[in-house]
VOPAVO-670889 format. One record per atom (N, C-alpha, C): residue in three letters; residue number from 0; x, y, z; atom name. Coordinates in nm, 2 decimals. Example, Ala and Ser with C-alpha at 12.3 -4.5 7.8 and 13.67 -1.06 7.14 Angstrom:
// VOPAVO-670889
    r    k      c1      c2      c3   a
  ALA    0    1.32   -0.57    0.78   N
  ALA    0    1.23   -0.45    0.78  CA
  ALA    0    1.32   -0.33    0.78   C
  SER    1    1.28   -0.22    0.71   N
  SER    1    1.37   -0.11    0.71  CA
  SER    1    1.29    0.00    0.79   C
***
This chain:
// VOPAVO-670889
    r    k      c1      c2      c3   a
  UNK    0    0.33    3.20   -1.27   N
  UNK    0    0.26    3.21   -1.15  CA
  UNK    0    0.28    3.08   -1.07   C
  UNK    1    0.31    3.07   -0.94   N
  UNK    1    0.34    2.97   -0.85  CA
  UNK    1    0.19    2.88   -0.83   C
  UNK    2    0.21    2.72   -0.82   N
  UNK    2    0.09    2.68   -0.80  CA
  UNK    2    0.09    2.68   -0.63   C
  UNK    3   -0.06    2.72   -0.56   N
  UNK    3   -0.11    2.71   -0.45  CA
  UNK    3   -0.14    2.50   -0.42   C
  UNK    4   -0.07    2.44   -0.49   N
  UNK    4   -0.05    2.30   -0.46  CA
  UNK    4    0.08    2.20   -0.45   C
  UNK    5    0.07    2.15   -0.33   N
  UNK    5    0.20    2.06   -0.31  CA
  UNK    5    0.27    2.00   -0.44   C
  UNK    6    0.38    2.01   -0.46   N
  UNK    6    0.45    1.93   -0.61  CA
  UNK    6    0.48    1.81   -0.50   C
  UNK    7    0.37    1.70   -0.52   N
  UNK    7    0.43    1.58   -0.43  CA
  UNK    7    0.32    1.48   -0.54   C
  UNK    8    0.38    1.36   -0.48   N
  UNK    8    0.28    1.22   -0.55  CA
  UNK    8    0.17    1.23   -0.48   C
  UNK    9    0.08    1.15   -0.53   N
  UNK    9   -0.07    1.14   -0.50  CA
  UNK    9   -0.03    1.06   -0.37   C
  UNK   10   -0.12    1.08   -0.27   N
  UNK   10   -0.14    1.02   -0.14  CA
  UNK   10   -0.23    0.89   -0.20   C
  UNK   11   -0.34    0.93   -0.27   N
  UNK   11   -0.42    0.84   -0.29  CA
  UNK   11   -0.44    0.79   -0.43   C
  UNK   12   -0.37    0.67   -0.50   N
  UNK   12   -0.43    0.70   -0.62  CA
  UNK   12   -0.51    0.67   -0.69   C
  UNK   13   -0.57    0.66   -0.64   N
  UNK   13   -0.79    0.58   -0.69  CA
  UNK   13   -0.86    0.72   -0.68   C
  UNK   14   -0.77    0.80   -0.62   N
  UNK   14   -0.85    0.93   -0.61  CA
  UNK   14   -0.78    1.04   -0.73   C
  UNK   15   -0.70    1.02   -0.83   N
  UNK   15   -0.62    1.05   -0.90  CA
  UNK   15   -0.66    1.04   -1.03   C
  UNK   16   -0.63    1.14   -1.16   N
  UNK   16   -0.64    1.16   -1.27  CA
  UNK   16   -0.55    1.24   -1.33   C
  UNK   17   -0.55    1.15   -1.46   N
  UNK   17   -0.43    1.20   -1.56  CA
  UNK   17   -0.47    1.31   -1.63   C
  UNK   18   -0.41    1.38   -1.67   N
  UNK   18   -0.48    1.50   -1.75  CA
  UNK   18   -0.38    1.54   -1.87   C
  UNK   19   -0.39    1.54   -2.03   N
  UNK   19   -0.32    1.56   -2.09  CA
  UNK   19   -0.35    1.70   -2.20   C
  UNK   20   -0.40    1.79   -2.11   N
  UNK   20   -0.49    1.91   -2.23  CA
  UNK   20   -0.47    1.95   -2.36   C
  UNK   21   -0.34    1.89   -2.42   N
  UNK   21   -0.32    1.95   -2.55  CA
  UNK   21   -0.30    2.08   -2.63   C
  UNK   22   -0.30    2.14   -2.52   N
  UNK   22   -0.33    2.35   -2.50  CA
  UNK   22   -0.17    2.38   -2.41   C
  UNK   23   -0.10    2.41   -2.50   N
  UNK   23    0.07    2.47   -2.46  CA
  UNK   23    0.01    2.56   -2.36   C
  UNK   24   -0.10    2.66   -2.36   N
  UNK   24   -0.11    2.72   -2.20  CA
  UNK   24   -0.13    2.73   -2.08   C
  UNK   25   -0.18    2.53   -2.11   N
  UNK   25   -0.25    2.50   -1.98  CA
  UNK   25   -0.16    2.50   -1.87   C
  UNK   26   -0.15    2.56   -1.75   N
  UNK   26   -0.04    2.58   -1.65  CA
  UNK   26   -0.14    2.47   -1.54   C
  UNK   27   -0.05    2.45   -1.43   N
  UNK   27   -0.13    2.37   -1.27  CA
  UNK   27   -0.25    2.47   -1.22   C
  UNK   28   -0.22    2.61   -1.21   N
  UNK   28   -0.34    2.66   -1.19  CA
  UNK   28   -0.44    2.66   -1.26   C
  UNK   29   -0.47    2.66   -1.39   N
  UNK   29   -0.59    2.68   -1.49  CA
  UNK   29   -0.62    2.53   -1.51   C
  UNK   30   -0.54    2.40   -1.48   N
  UNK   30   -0.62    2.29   -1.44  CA
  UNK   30   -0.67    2.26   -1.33   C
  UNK   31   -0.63    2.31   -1.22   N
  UNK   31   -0.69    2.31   -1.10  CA
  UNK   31   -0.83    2.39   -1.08   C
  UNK   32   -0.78    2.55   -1.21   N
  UNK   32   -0.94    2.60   -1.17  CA
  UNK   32   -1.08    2.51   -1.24   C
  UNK   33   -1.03    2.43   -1.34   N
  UNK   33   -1.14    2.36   -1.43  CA
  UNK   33   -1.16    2.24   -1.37   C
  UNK   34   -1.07    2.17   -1.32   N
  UNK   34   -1.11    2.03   -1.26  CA
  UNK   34   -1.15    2.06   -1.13   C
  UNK   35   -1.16    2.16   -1.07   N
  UNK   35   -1.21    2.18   -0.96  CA
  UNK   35   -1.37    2.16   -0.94   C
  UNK   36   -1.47    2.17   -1.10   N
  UNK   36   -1.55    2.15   -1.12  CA
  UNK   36   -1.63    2.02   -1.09   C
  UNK   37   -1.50    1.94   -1.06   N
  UNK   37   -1.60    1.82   -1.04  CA
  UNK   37   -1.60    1.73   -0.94   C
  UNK   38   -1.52    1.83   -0.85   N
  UNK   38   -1.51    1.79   -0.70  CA
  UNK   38   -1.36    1.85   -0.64   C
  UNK   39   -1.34    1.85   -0.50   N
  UNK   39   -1.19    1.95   -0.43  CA
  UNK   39   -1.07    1.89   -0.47   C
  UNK   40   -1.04    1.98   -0.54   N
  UNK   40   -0.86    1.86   -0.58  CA
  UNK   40   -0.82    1.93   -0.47   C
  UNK   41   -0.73    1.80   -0.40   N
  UNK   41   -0.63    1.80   -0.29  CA
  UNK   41   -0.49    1.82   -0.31   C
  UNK   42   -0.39    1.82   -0.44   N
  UNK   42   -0.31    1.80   -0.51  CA
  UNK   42   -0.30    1.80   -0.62   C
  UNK   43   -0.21    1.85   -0.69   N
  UNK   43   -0.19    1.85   -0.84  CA
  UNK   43   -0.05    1.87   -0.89   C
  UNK   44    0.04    1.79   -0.95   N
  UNK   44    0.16    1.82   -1.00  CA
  UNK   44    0.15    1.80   -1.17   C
  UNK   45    0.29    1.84   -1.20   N
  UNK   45    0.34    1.78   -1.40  CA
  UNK   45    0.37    1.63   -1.40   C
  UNK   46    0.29    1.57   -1.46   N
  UNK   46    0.33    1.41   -1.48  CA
  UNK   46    0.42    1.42   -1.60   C
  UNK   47    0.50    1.54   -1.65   N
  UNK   47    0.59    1.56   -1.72  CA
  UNK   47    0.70    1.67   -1.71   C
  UNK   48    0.85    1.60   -1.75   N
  UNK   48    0.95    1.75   -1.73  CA
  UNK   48    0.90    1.90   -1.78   C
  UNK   49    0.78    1.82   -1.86   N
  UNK   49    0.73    1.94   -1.96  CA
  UNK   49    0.64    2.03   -1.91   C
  UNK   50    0.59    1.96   -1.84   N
  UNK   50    0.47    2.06   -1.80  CA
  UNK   50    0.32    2.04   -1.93   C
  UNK   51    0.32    1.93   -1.97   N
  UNK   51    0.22    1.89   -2.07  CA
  UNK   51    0.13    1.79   -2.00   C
  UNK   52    0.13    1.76   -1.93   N
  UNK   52    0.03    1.67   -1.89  CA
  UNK   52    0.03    1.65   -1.68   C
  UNK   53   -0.07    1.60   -1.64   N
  UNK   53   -0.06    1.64   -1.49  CA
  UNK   53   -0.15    1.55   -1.40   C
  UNK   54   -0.12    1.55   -1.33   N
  UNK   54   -0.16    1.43   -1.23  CA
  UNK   54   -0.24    1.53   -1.15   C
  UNK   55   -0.40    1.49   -1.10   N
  UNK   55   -0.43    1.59   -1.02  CA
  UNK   55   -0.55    1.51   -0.93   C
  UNK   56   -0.50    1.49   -0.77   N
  UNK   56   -0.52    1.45   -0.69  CA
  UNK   56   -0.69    1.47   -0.61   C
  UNK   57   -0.78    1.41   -0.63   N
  UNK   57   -0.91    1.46   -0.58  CA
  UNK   57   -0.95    1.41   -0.46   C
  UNK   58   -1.05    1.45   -0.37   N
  UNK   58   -1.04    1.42   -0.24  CA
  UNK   58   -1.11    1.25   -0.19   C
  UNK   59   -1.18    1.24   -0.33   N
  UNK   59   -1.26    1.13   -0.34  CA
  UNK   59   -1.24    1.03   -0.43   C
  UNK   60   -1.31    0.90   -0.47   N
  UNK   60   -1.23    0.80   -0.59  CA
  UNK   60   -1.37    0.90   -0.70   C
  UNK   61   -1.48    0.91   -0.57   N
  UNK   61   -1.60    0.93   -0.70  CA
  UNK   61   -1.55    1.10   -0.75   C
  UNK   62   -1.54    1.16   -0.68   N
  UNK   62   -1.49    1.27   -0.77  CA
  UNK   62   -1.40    1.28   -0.91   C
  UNK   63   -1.31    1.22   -0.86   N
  UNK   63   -1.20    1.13   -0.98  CA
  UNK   63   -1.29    1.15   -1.10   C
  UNK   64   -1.36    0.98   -1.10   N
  UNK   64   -1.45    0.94   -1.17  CA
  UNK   64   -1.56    1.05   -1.25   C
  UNK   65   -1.63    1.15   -1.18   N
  UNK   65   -1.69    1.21   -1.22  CA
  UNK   65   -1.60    1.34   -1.31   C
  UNK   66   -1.48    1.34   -1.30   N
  UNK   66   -1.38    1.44   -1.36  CA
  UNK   66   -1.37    1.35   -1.51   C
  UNK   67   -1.30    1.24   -1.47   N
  UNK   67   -1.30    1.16   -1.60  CA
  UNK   67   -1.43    1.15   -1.70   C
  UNK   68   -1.50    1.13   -1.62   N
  UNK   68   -1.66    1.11   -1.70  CA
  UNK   68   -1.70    1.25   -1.78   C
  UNK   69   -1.67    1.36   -1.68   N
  UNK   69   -1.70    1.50   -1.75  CA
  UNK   69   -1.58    1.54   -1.86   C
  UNK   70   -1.48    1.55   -1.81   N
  UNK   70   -1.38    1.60   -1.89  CA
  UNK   70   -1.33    1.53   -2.02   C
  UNK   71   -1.30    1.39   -2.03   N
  UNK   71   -1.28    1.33   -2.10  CA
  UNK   71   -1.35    1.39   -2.25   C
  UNK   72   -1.21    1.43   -2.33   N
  UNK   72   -1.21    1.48   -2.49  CA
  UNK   72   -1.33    1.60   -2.50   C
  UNK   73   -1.31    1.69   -2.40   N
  UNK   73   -1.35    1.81   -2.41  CA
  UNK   73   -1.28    1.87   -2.43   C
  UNK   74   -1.24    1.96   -2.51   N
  UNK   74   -1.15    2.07   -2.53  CA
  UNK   74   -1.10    2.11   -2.38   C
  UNK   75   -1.02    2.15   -2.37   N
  UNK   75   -0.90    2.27   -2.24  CA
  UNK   75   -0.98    2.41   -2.27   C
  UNK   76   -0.89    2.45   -2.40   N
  UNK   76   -0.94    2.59   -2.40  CA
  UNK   76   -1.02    2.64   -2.54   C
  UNK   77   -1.05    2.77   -2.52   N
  UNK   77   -1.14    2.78   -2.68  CA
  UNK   77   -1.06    2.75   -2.80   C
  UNK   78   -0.92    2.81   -2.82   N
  UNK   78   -0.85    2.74   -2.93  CA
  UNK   78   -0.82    2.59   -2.92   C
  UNK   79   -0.92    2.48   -2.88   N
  UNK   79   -0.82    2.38   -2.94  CA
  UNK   79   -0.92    2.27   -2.97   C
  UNK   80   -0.89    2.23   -3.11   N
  UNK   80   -1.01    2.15   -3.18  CA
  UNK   80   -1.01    2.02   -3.12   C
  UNK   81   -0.88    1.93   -3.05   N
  UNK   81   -0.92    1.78   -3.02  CA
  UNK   81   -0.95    1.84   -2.81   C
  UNK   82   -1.01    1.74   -2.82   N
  UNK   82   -1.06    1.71   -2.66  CA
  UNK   82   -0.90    1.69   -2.56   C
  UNK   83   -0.95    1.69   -2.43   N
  UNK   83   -0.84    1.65   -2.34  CA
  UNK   83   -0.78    1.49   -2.32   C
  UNK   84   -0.71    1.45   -2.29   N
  UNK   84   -0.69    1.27   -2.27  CA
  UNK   84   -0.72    1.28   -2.11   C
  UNK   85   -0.79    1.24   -2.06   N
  UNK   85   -0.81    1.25   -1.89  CA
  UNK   85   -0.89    1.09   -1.87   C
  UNK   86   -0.77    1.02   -1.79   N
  UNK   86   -0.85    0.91   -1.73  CA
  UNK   86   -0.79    0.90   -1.59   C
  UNK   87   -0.81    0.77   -1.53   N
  UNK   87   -0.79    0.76   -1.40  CA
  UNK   87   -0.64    0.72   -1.43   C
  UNK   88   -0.60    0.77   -1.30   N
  UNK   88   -0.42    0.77   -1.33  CA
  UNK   88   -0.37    0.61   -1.24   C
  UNK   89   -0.25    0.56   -1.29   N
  UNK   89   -0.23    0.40   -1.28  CA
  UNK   89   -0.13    0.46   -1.19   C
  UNK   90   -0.12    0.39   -1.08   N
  UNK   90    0.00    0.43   -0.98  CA
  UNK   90    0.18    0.31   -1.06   C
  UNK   91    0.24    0.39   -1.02   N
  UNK   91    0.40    0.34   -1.08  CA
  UNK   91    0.42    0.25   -1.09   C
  UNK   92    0.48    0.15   -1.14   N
  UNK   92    0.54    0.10   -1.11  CA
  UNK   92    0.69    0.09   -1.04   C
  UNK   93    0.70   -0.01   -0.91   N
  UNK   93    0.84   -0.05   -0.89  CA
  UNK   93    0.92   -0.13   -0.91   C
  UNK   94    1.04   -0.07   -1.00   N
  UNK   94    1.13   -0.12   -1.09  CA
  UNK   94    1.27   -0.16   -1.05   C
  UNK   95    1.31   -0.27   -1.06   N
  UNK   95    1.46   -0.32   -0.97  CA
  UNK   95    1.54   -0.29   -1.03   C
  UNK   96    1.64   -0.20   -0.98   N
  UNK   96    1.75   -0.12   -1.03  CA
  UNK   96    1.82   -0.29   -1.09   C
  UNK   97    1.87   -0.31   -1.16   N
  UNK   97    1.96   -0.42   -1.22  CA
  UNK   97    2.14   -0.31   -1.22   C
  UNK   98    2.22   -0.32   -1.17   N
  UNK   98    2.28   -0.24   -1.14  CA
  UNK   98    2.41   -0.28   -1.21   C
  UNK   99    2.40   -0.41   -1.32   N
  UNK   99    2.51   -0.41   -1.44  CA
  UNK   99    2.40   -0.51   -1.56   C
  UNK  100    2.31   -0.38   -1.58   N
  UNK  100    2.21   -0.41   -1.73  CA
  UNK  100    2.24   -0.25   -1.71   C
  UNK  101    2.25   -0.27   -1.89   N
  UNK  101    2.22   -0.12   -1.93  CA
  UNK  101    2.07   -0.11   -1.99   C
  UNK  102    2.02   -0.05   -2.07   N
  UNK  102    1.92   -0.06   -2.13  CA
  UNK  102    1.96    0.04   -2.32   C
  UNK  103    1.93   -0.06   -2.38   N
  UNK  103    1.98    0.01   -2.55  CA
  UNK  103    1.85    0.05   -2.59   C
  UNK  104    1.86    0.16   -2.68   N
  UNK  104    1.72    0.22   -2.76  CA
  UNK  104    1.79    0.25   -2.90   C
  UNK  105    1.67    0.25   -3.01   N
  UNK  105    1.76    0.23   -3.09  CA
  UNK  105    1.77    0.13   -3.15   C
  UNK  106    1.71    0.02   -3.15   N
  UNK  106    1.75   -0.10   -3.23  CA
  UNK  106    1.64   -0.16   -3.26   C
  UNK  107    1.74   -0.22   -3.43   N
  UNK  107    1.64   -0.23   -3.52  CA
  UNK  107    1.52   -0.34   -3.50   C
  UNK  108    1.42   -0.30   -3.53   N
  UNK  108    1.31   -0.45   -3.46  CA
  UNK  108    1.34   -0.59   -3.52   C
  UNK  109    1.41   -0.59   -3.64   N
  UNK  109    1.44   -0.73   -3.68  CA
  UNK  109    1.57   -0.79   -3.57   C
  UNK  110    1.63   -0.69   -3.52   N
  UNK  110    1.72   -0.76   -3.45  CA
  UNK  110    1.71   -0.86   -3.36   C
  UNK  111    1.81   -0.94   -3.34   N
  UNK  111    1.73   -1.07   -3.26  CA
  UNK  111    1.84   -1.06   -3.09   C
  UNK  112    1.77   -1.08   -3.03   N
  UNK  112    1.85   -1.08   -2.91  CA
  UNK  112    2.00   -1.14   -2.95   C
  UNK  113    2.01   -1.26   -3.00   N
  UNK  113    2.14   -1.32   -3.01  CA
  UNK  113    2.23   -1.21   -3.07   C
  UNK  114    2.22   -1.14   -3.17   N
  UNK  114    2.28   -1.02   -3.26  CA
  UNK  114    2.31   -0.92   -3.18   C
  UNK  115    2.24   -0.84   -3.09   N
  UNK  115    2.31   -0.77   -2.98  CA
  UNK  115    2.34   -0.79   -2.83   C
  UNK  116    2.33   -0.94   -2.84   N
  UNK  116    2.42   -1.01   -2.73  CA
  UNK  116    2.57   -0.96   -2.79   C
  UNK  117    2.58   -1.02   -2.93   N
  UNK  117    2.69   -1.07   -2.98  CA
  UNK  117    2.74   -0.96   -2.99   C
  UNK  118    2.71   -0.79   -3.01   N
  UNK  118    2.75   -0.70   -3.05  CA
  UNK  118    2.82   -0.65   -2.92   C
  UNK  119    2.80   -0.65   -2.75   N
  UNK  119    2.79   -0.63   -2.61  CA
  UNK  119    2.89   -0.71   -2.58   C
  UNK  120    2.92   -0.79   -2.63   N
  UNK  120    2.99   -0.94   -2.61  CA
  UNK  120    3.15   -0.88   -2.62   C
  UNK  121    3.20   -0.82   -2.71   N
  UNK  121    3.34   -0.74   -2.72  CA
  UNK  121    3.36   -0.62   -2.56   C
  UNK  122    3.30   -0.60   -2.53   N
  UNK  122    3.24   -0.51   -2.39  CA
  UNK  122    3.30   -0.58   -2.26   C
  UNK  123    3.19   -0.69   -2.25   N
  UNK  123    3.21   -0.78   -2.16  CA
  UNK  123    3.10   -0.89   -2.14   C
  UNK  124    3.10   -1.00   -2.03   N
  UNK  124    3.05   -1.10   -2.06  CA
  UNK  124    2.91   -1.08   -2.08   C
  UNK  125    2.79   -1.14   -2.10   N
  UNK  125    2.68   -1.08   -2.17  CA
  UNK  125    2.59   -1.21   -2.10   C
  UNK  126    2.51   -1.19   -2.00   N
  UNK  126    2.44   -1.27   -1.92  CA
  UNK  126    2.29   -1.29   -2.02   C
  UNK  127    2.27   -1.21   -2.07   N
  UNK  127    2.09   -1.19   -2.05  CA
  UNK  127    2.08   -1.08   -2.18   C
  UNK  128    1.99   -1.07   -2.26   N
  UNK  128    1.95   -0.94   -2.32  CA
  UNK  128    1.78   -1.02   -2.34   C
  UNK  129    1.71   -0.92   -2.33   N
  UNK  129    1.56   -0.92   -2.35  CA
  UNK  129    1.54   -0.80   -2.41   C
  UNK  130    1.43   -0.79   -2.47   N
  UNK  130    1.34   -0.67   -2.51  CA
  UNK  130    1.28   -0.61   -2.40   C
  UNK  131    1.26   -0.50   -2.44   N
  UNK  131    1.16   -0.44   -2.32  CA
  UNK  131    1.07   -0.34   -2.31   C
  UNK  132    1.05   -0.37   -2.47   N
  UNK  132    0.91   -0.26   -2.55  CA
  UNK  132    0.85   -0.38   -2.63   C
  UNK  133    0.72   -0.37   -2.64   N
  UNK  133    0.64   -0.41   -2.73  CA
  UNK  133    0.63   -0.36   -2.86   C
  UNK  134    0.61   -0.31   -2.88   N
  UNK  134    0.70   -0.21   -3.00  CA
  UNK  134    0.84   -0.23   -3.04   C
  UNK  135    0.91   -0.30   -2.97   N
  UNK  135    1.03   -0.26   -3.02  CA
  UNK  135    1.10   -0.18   -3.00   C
  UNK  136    1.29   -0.17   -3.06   N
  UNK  136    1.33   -0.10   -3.07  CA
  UNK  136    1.40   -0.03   -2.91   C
  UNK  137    1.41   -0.14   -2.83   N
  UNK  137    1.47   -0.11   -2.71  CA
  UNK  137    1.51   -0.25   -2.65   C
  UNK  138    1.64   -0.29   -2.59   N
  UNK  138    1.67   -0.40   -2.54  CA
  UNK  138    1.77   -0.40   -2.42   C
  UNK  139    1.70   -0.51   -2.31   N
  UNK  139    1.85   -0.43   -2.20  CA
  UNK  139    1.88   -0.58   -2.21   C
  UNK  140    2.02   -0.51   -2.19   N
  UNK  140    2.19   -0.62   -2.20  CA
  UNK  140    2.24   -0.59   -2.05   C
  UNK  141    2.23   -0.76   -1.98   N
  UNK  141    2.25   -0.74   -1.85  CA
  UNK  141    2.43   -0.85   -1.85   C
  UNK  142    2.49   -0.80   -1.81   N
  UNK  142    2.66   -0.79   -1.82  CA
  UNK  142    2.73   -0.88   -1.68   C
  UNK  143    2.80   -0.96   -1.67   N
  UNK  143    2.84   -1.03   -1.60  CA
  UNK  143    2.90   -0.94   -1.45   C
  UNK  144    2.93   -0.83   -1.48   N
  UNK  144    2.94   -0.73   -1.41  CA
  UNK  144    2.95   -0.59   -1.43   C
  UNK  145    2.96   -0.47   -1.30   N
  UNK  145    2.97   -0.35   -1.35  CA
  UNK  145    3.01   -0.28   -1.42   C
  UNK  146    3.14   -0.37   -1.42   N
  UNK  146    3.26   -0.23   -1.50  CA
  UNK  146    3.23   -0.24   -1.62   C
  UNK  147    3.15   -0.36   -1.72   N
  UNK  147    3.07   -0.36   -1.79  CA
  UNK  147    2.96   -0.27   -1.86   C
  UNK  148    2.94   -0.26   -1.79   N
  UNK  148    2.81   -0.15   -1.81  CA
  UNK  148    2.90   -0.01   -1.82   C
  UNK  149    3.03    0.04   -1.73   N
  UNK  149    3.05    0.15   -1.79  CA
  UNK  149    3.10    0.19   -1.89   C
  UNK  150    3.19    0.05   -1.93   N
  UNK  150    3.25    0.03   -2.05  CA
  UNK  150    3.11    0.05   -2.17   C
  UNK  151    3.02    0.03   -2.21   N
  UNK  151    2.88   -0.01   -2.26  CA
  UNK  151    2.82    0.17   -2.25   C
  UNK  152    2.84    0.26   -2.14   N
  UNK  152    2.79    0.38   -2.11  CA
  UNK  152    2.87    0.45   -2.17   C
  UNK  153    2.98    0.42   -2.19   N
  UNK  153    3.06    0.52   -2.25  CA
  UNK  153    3.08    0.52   -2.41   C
  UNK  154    3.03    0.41   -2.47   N
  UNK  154    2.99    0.43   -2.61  CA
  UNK  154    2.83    0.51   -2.64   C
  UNK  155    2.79    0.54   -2.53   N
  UNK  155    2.64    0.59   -2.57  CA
  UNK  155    2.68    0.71   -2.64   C
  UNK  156    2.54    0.71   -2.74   N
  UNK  156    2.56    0.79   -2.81  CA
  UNK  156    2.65    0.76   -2.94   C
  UNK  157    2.69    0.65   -2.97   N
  UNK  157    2.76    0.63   -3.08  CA
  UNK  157    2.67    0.49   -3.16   C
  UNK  158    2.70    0.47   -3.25   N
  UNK  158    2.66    0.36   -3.36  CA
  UNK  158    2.75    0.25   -3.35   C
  UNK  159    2.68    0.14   -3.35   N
  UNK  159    2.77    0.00   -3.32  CA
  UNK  159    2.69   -0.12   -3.41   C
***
């Protein structure tokens, strides 16, 4: 069933909530008919390729609020034992394309920057590597230049 809402970004996002129902059948329409309860959503899209979780635009900051306040770890639907994740939704961030860093996933958390410098280094020249999870397990290697990085893109997918 087609949703009767714009697939666009939030105009406003203080007036915005995340919604993660936990319920494989929650579609944009059956969250729009439930959150409608706590004030006029003006919008609503998938905050995922999945379709598991959704951004849904309200006309007000206090409506928002009062959605969060009500919904928050309430079940979705009658089958599902944990609550919804619904809080106020954080607008994007803007991220500067680095346009000869790749970004690695995948790596082991003892690794030390200098170790997968050194590994990038056979590639080409190797300006910079930082982490870029707190967690771990992800590091971008920024490359003296481009052809760099395609050289670097074309081992993806392999073990080094």
């Amino acid at each position: 069933m087609a949703s009767s809402f714009p697939a666009t970004n939030p105009a406003n996002w203080a007036n915005t909530v995340f919604v993660a129902p936990r319920d494989a059948t929650a579609d944009i329409n059956a969250v729009a008919a439930k959150f409608g309860a706590a004030g006029t959503v003006v919008g609503i899209n998938a905050a995922t390729p999945t379709n598991s979780s959704f951004l849904v635009e309200f006309a007000s900051a206090d409506a928002a609020k009062q959605a969060v306040d009500t919904f928050a770890d309430v079940p979705f639907g009658a089958e599902e034992e944990r609550g919804m994740r619904v809080r106020v939704a954080l607008e994007p961030l803007e991220r500067e394309v680095v346009p000869n860093a790749v970004y690695v996933r995948n790596v082991a958390r003892e690794a030390t920057k200098e170790e997968v410098g050194a590994i990038f280094a056979g590639i080409g020249e190797v300006i910079k590597v930082r982490p870029v999870s707190r967690r771990g397990g992800g590091m971008e290697v920024v490359f003296e230049d481009e052809a760099s990085v395609a050289k670097a893109i074309a081992l993806s997918g392999g073990s080094l």
